[in-house]
N, C-alpha and C positions, 0 to 999 in steps of 0.2 A: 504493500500500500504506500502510496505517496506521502511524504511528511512535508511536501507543500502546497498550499489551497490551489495550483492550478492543475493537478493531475498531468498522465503521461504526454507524451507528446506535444509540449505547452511550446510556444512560440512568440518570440515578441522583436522589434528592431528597437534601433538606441535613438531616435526621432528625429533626427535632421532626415529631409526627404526633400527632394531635387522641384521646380515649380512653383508656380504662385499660390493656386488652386489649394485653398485651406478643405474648402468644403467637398471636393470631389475625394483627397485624399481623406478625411475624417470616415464619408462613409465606405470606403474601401479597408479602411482599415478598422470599422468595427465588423467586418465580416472574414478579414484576411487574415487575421493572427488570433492567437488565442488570447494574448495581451496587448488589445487596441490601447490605443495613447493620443495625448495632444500632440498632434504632428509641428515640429518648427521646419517653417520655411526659409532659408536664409535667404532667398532671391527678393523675398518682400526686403523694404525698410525697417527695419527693426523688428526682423523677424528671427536674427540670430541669437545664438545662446547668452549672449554677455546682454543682449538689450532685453531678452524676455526675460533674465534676473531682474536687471533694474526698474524691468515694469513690476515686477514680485515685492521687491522690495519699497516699502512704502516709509520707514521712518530717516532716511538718507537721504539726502538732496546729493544729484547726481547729474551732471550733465555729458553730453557727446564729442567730443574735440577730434581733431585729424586723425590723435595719436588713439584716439579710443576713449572710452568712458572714464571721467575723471568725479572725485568726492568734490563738492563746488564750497564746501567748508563756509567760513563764517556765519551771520547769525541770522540768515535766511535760510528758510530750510527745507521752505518749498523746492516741491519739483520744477525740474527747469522743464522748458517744450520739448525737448527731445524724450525725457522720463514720461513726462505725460503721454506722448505720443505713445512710447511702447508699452507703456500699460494700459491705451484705449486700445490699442492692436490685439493684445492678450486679453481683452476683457471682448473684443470682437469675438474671437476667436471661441470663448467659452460658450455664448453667446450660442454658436455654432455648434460645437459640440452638443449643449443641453438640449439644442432643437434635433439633431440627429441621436441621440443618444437617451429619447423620451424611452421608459421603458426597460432601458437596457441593467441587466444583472449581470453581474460579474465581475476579473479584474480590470482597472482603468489604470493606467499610467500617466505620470506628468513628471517631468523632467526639469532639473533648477542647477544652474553650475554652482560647485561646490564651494565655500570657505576660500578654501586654500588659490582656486585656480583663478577666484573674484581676487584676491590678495597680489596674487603674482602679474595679473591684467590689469588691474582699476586705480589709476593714479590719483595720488591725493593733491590737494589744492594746489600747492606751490611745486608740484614735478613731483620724480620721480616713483614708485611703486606701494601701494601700501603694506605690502609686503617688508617695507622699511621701518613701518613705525609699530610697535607692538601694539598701542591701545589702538589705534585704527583698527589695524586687523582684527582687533575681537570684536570692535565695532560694528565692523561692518559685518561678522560673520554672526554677530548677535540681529541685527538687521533684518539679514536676510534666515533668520530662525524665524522670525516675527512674522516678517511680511509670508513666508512660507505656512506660519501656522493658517493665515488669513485666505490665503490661497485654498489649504487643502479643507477649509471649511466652507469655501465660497462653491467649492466644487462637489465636497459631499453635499449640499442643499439641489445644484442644480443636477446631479445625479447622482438619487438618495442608494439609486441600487446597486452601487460601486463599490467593489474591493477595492482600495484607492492603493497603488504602488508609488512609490515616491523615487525614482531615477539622480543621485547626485552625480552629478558630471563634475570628475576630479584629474583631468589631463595634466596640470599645471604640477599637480604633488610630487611626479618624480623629481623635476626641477627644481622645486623647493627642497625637497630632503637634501640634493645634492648638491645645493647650492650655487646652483646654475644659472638664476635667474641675473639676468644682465643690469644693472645699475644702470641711471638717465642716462649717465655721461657715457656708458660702453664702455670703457676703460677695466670698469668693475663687476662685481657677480654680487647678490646680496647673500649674509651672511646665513649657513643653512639652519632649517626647523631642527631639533631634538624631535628623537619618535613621541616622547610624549605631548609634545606639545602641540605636535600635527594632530593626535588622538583627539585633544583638548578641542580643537573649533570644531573639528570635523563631526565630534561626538553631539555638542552643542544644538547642529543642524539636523543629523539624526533624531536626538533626541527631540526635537519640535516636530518632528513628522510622525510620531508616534498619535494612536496606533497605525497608522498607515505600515505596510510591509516597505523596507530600503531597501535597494540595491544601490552601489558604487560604481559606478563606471571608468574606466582609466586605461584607456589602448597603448601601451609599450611595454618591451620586453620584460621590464622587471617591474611591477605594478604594485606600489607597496601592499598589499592583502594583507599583511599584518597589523596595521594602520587600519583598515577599514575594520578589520573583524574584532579589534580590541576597540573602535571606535561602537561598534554596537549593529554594524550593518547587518541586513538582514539575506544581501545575497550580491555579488559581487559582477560584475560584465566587463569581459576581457576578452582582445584578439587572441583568438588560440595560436594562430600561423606567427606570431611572432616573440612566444613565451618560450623563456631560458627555463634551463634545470631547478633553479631557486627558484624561479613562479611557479615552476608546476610542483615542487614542493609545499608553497604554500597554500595551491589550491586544495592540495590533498588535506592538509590542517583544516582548512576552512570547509569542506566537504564534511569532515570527520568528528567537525564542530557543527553541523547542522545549518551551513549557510549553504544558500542559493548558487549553482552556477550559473550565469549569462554566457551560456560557450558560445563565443564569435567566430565559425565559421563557414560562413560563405562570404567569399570575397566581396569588395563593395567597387571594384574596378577590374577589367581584365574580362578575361572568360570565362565563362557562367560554370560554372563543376555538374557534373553528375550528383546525385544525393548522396551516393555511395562514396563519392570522394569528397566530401565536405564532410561528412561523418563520421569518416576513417582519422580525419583527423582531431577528433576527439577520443576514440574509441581504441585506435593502437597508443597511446601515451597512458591514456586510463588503466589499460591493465596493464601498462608495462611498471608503473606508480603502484602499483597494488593496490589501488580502487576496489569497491566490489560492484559486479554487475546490475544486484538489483538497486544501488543509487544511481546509476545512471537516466532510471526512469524522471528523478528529479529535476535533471540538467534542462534549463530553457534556452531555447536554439533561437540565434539572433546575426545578425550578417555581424562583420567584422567589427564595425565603426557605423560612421552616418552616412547615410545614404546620399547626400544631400550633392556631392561631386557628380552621381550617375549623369550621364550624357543628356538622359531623358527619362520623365515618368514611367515611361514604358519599359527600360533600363530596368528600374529600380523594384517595377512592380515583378519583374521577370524572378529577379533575386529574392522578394520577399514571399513569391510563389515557392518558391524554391525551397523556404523555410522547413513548412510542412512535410512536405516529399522524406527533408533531411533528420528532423525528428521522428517520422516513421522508422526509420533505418536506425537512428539511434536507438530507438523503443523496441523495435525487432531483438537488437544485440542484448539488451538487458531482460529480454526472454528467454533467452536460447540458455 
């Protein structure tokens, strides 16, 4: 039996999807996966993952600059037009969903960049990263706990019959741990996080999403998972086609601890796989790891990354078909 609420053969993508068209993807994808989501489009104007945060976020004054989204600091604290704008966009957007989605039971998905990766991105007032300044960054990642609690209540009302899944998008954390993150001047790197204290915001945002079920997201080789699963997450989404020996070490802790996989893969660029081989690669490392067959059936099958680069809709929807197929096959093997 499954030990989590979406049974075998469960399927979901990481939400960036290629197009303008909110409302043609929404209803395609409350039929296409077995975990439909708020689709981001990044082709719109502030339909990308850094401006639907700061439409999320309501207690932060935040504006848009060349460089990217900046804290606009002193003692105005309104939103400036460009925050407004992305959060009339994301509240379009729901708008949309709750009309498509009258009726609908089951799990829902919605996606917010995390802590760390809003820290590593979003400069504060006078330059460079908030990522520099320790109270900002708890500020801001207290913020976006807030404006998140608001969110995922705004959403339980307008779709009372939802599992609600909560997606944190944390790319930016291997570059903080590693202290990689490039300083105004370039010259410089800023100084890196302590494990604990990545734990500390990241947990923070977790914890405001409660009860909602978490997953983490973070596509590169070494994806802290020890970080997310001491942070409290409830299930983790990684490209499989790019994990070292130490990820797939910690996916097995993380497994053996009762968190979620999001195995990513079907590629999100290139040539479309067979099911059999988008499958195999999760299925030969699983047991070569000493995994056991019947947690497999838990694994939620999702393309690699975001869709949102595919050439076209039609691209994207080829790979997201594809999902199913590859879950079957994975679900085959944890029978046999």
């Amino acid at each position: 039996m499954s030990s989590t609420p979406f049974g075998p053969a469960a399927t979901t993508a990481i939400g960036s999807l290629p197009g303008e068209d909110l409302r043609e993807w929404t209803k395609y994808l409350l039929e296409a996966v077995t975990i439909p989501f708020l689709p981001e489009l990044p082709a719109r104007p502030y339909g990308d993952m850094l401006s639907r945060s700061s439409g999320v976020i309501t207690s932060l004054a935040m504006d848009l600059q060349p460089a990217g989204w900046r804290l606009t600091g002193g003692n105005d604290t309104r939103a400036s037009l460009d925050q407004r704008r992305a959060r009339s966009l994301l509240l379009q957007d729901l708008d949309v969903l709750e009309e498509l989605a009258e009726g609908y039971t089951g799990p829902l998905k919605l996606q917010v960049t995390g802590p760390w990766t809003l820290a590593a991105t979003v400069e504060l007032p006078r330059g460079d990263k908030v990522l520099a300044d320790h109270g900002a960054r708890r500020d801001l990642a207290e913020a976006l706990a807030y404006g998140l609690q608001g969110h995922i209540a705004d959403l339980r009302k307008r779709v009372p019959g939802a599992e609600l899944v909560v997606q944190i998008d944390e790319p930016g954390l291997p570059a903080v741990l590693a202290g990689a993150v490039p300083t105004a001047s370039g010259w410089g790197k800023h100084r890196s996080v302590d494990g604990p204290g990545s734990v500390d915001l990241l947990s923070r945002v977790i914890e405001a999403a409660a009860p909602a079920i978490t997953v983490v997201h973070c596509c590169a080789a070494r994806p802290p998972i020890e970080v997310f699963r001491k942070a409290g997450a409830g299930g983790v989404a990684v490209d499989m086609a790019l994990l070292t020996e130490a990820a797939w070490e910690q996916i097995a802790f993380a497994v053996e601890d009762n968190i979620t996989l999001y195995a990513g893969v079907v590629p999100t660029t290139g040539a479309v796989p067979k099911a059999e081989q988008a499958a195999e690669l999760l299925t030969r490392r699983w047991h070569e790891i000493g995994l056991t067959q019947k947690d497999l059936v838990d694994v939620v099958i999702t393309p690699a990354c975001g869709l949102a680069g595919s050439p076209s809709p039609t691209d994207a929807r080829t790979r997201l078909e594809l999902l199913r197929r590859t879950a079957e096959v994975v679900g085959d093997t944890a029978e046999a």
